[in-house]
C-alpha positions in Angstrom: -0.8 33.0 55.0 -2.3 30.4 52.4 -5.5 32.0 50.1 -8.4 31.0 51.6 -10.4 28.1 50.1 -13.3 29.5 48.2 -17.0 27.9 48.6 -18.2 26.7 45.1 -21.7 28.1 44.9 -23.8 30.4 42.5 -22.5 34.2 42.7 -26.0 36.1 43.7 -24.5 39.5 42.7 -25.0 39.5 38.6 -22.1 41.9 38.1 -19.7 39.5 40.2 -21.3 36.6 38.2 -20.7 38.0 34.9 -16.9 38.9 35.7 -16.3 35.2 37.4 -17.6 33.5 34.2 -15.9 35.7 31.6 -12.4 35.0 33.5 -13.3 31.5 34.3 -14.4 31.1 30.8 -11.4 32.3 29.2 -9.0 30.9 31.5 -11.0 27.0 30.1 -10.5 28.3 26.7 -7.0 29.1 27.7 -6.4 25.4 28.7 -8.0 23.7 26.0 -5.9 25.4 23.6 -2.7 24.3 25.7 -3.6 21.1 25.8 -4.3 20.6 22.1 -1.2 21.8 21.7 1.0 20.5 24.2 -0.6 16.8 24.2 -1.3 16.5 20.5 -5.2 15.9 22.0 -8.2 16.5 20.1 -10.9 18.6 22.0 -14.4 20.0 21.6 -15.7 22.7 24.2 -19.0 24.3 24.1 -20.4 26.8 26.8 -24.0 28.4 26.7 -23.5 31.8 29.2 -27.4 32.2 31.2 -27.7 34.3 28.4 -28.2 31.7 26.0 -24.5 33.2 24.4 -22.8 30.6 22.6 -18.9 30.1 22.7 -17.0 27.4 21.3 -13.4 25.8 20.6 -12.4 23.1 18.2 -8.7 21.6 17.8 -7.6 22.8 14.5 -7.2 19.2 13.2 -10.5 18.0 13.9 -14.0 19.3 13.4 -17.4 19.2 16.2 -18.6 16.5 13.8 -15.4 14.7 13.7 -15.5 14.8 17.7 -18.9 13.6 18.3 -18.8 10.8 15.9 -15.9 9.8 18.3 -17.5 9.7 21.2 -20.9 8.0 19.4 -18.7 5.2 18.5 -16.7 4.7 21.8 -19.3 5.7 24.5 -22.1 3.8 22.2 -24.5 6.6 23.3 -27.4 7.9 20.6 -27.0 11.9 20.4 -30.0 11.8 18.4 -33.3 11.1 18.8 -36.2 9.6 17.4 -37.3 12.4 15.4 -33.9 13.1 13.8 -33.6 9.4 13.0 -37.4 9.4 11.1 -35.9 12.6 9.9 -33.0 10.5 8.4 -35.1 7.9 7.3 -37.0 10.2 5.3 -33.9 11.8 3.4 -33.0 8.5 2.7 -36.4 7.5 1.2 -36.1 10.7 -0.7 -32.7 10.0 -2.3 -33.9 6.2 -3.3 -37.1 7.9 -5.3 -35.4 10.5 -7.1 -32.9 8.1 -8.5 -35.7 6.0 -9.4 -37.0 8.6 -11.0 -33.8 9.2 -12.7 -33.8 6.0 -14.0 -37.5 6.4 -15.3 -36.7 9.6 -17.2 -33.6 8.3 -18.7 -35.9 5.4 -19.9 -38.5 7.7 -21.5 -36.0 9.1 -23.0 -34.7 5.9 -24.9 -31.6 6.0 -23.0 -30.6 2.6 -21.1 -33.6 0.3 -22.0 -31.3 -2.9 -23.3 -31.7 -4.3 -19.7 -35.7 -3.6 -19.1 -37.5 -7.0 -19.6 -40.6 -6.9 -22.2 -42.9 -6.4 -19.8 -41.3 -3.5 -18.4 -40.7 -2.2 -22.3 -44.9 -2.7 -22.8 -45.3 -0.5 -19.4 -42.7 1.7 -21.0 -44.8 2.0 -24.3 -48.0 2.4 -22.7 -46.7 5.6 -20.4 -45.4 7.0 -23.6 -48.5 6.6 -25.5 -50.9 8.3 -22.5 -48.0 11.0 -21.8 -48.4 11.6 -25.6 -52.3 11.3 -25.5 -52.2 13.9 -22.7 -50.0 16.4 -25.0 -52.2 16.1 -28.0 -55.6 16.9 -25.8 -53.5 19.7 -24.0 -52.6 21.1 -27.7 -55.8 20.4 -29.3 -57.7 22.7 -25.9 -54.6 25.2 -26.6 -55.3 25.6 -30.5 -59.6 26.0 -29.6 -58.9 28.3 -27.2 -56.5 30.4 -30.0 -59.5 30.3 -32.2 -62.1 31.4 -29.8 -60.2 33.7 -28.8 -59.5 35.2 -32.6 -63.3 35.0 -32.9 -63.9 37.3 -29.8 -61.3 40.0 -31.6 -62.7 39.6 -35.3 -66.0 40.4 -32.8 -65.1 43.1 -30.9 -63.2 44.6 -34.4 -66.9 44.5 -36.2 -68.6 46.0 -33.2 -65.8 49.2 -33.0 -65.5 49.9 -36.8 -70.0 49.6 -36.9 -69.7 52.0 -33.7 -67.0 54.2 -35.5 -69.6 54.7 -38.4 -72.4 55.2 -36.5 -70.2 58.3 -35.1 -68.9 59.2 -38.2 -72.3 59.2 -40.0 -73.7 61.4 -36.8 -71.1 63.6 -37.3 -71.6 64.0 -40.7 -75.6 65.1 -40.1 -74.5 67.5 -37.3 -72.5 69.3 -40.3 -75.6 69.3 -42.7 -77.4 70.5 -40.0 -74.8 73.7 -39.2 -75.3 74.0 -43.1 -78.5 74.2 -43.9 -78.9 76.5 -40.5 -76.3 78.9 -41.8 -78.3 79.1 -45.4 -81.4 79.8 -43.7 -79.9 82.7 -41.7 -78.4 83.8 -44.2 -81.1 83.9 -46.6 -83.2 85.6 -44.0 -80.9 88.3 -43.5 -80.4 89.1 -47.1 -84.4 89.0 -47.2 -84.2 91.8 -44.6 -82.1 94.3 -46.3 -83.1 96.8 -49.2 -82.8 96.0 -52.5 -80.6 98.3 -53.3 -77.8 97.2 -50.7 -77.6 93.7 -51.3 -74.9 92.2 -53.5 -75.7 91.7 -57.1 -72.7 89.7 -58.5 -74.0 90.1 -62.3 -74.3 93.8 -61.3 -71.5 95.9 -64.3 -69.1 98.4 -62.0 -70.6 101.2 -61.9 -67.3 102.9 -62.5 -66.7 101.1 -66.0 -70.8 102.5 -66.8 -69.4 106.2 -66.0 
């Protein structure tokens, strides 16, 4: 008996699904490569699984690019759309002003100005003289803020060495003070003992008046 012909419709079971597309999927791959080989053909195959999984296949000798410029130029189909054309557009526009501004730099610089006309030499001088303009004014605000700044310092150093003698000169009355205090007390005490027990430094040993 022949194998039965098989309805093409979605698998509902997931698990049968997912076993049908990864043999179905490799036995494409499978092919592709054959026929790359085998008919010297150049192909491009991209699958997106329902999982949003990505597999792919390029003939060695060609890349994606390669293959959808191809079919760009045969089937005469855009494969890009408005935005990526204004997005184009824009790279372009970019390109054109930074080689113009190339060429503006090199000029500024003094390099490849035999070919400027002499009104495009006066335009020339007169950027140069406001860029220079600008750098003195941006100098001169530099050098004034240097100096206000040493001011501040030469400031704030006055203030600290006047607070520094203010403590110094406190410190120095604090030690008068413990001074004279310990005088006192000891004058007091000495006023408080007899006569006869206090210390007389002129007093002869009385050893050497024996």
């Amino acid at each position: 008996m022949g194998r039965g012909k098989i309805e093409i419709k979605r698998i509902e079971n997931s698990s049968n699904r997912q076993v049908a597309y990864s043999k179905r999927r490799n036995g494409i791959i499978k092919k592709a490569k054959e026929i790359t080989v085998l008919c010297d053909a150049k192909v491009s195959l991209v699958i997106f699984a329902s999982s949003g999984k990505m597999v792919e296949y390029c003939s060695p000798s060609v890349t994606v690019t390669d293959i959808l410029d191809k079919y760009h130029g045969q089937a005469g189909k855009k494969l890009w759309d408005a935005k990526h054309e204004n997005l184009s557009n824009e790279v372009d526009r970019v390109k054109k002003d930074n080689d113009s501004m190339q060429v503006e730099l090199r000029h500024l610089k003094g390099e490849d100005i035999t070919s400027l006309t002499h009104k495009e030499l006066m335009a020339l001088e007169e950027a140069l003289e406001n860029g220079l303009a600008s750098n003195r004014d941006k100098q001169s605000k530099f050098v004034g803020m240097l100096i206000e700044n040493g001011r501040a310092l030469e400031e704030e150093h006055k203030r600290l060495t006047y607070e520094l003698h203010k403590q110094e000169m406190k410190i120095e009355e604090n030690v008068r003070e413990l001074e004279n205090g310990y005088h006192q007390r000891l004058g007091n005490y000495n006023n408080q003992i007899p006569f006869a027990f206090r210390v007389q430094p002129i007093q002869p040993n009385l050893q050497e008046r024996m």
